[in-house]
C-alpha positions as CSV (number, residue, x, y, z in Angstrom):
1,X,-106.6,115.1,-15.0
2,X,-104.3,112.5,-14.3
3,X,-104.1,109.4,-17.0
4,X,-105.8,106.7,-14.6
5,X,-109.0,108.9,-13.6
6,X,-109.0,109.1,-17.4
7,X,-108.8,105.4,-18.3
8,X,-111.4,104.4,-14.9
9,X,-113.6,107.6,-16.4
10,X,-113.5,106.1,-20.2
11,X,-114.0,102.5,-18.9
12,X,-116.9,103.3,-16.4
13,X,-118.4,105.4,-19.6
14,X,-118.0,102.9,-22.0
15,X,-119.5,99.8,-19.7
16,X,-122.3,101.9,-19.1
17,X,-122.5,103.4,-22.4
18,X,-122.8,99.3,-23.3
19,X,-125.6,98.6,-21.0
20,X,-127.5,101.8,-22.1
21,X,-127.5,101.5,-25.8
22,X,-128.4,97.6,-24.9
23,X,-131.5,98.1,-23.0
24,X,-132.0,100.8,-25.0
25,X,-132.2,98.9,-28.5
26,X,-134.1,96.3,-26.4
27,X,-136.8,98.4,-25.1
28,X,-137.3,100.0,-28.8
29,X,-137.6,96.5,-30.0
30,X,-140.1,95.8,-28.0
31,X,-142.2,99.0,-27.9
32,X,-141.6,99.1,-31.6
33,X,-145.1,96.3,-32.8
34,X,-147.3,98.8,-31.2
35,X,-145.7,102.1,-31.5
36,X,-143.9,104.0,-34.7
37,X,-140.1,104.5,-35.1
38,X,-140.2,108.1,-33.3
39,X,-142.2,107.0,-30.4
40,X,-140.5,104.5,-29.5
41,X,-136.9,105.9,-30.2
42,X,-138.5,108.6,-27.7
43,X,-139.2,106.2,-25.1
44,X,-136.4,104.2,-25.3
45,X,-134.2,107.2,-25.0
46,X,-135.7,108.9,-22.5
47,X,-136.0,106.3,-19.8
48,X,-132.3,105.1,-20.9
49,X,-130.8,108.3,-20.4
50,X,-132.2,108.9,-17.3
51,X,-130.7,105.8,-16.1
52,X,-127.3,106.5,-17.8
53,X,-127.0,110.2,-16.6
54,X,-127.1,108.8,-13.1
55,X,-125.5,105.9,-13.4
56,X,-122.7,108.4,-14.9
57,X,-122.9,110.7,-12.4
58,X,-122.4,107.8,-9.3
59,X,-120.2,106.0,-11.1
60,X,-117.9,107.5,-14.1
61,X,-117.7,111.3,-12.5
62,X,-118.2,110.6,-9.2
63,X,-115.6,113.0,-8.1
64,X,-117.1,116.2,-9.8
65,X,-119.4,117.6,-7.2
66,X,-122.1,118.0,-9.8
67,X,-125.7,117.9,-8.3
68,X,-128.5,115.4,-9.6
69,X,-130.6,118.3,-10.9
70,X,-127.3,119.6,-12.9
71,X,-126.4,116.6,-14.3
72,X,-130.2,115.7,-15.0
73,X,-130.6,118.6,-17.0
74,X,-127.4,119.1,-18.6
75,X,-128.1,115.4,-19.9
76,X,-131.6,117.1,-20.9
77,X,-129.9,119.1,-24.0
78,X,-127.6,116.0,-24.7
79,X,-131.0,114.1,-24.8
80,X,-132.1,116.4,-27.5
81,X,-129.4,115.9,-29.2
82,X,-129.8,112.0,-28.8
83,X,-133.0,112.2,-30.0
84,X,-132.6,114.2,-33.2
85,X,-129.3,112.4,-34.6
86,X,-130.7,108.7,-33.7
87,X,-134.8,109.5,-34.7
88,X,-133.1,110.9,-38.1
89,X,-130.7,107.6,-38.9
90,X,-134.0,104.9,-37.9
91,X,-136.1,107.1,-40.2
92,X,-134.0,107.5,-43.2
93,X,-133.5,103.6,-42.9
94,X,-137.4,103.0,-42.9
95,X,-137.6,105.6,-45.8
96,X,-135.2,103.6,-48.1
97,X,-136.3,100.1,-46.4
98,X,-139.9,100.0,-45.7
99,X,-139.7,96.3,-44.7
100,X,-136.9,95.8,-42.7
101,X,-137.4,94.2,-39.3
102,X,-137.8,95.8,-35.9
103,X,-134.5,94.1,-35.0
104,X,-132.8,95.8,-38.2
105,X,-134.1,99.1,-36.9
106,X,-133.1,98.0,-33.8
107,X,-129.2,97.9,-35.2
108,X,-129.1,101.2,-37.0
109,X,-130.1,102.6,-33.6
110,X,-127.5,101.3,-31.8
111,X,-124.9,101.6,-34.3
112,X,-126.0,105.5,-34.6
113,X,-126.2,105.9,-30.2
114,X,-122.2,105.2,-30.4
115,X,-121.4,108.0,-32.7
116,X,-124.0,110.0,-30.4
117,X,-122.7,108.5,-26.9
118,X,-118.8,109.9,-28.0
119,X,-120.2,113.5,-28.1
120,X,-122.1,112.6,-25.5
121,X,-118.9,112.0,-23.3
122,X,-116.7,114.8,-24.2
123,X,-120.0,117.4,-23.3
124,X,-120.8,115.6,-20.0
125,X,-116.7,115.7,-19.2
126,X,-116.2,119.1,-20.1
127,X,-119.4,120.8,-19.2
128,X,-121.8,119.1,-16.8
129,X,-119.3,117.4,-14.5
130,X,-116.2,119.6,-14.5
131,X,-114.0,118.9,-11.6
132,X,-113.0,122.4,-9.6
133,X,-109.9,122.6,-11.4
134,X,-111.6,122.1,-14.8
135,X,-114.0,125.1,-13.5
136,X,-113.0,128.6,-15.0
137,X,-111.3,131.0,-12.9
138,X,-112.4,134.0,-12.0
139,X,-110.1,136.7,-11.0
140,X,-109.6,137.1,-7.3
141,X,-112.2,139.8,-5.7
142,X,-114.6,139.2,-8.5
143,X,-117.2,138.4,-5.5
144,X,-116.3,141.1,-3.4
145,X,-116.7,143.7,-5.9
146,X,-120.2,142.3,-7.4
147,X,-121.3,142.1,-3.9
148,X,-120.2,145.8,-3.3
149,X,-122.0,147.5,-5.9
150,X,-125.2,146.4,-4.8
């Protein structure tokens, strides 16, 4: 991969990675007076990751020929992931400060997506979108041969 798909894939990633963890903090801080830390981290997360996976997929990696449903559920495990690593960090800071604001809670889980969102780049690079030549080999005839011993 050449060093200016690299730069427009990391800029493209990061602008959106902005806009995600954004409206993501936003939509827990307001689901967050009528819902507890988990449920609305789940929320949050969910609809904001379906947005960035395909905003991601149109826009950062738009040269991997990676279908929606691919990239939609690779993003599924990464979601997982998400979920875990950012539900963990806003409960630990509720355990050990019981009355900090929504907004606070708000911060850690921003400040804990961007540790989560690098990971989240390198998987989605390596893995889900994979140009052809990023795509491993397989040796020539490897068809043929599984095709003739059926």
């Amino acid at each position: 991969m050449g060093r200016a798909v690299w730069s427009r894939e990391v800029g493209w990633f990061v602008a959106i990675g902005v806009a995600s963890t954004a409206g993501q903090a936003l939509l827990y801080w307001g689901l967050r007076p009528w819902s507890p830390p988990a449920v609305a981290n789940l929320v949050s997360l969910l609809v904001l990751t379906v947005l960035n996976t395909e905003a991601n997929r149109r826009l950062t990696f738009r040269h991997a020929a990676t279908a929606p449903a691919r990239a939609h559920l690779g993003a599924g495990g990464l979601f997982l992931l998400g979920y875990l690593v950012t539900s963990g960090a806003v409960l630990w800071f509720t355990h050990r400060r019981p009355d900090a604001s929504p907004a606070a809670e708000a911060a850690v889980l921003a400040t804990t997506s961007v540790a989560v969102t690098v990971v989240r780049f390198v998987v989605l690079r390596l893995a889900v979108f994979r140009t052809a030549h990023q795509a491993p080999k397989r040796p020539r005839g490897a068809s043929r041969r599984r095709r003739a011993s059926r």
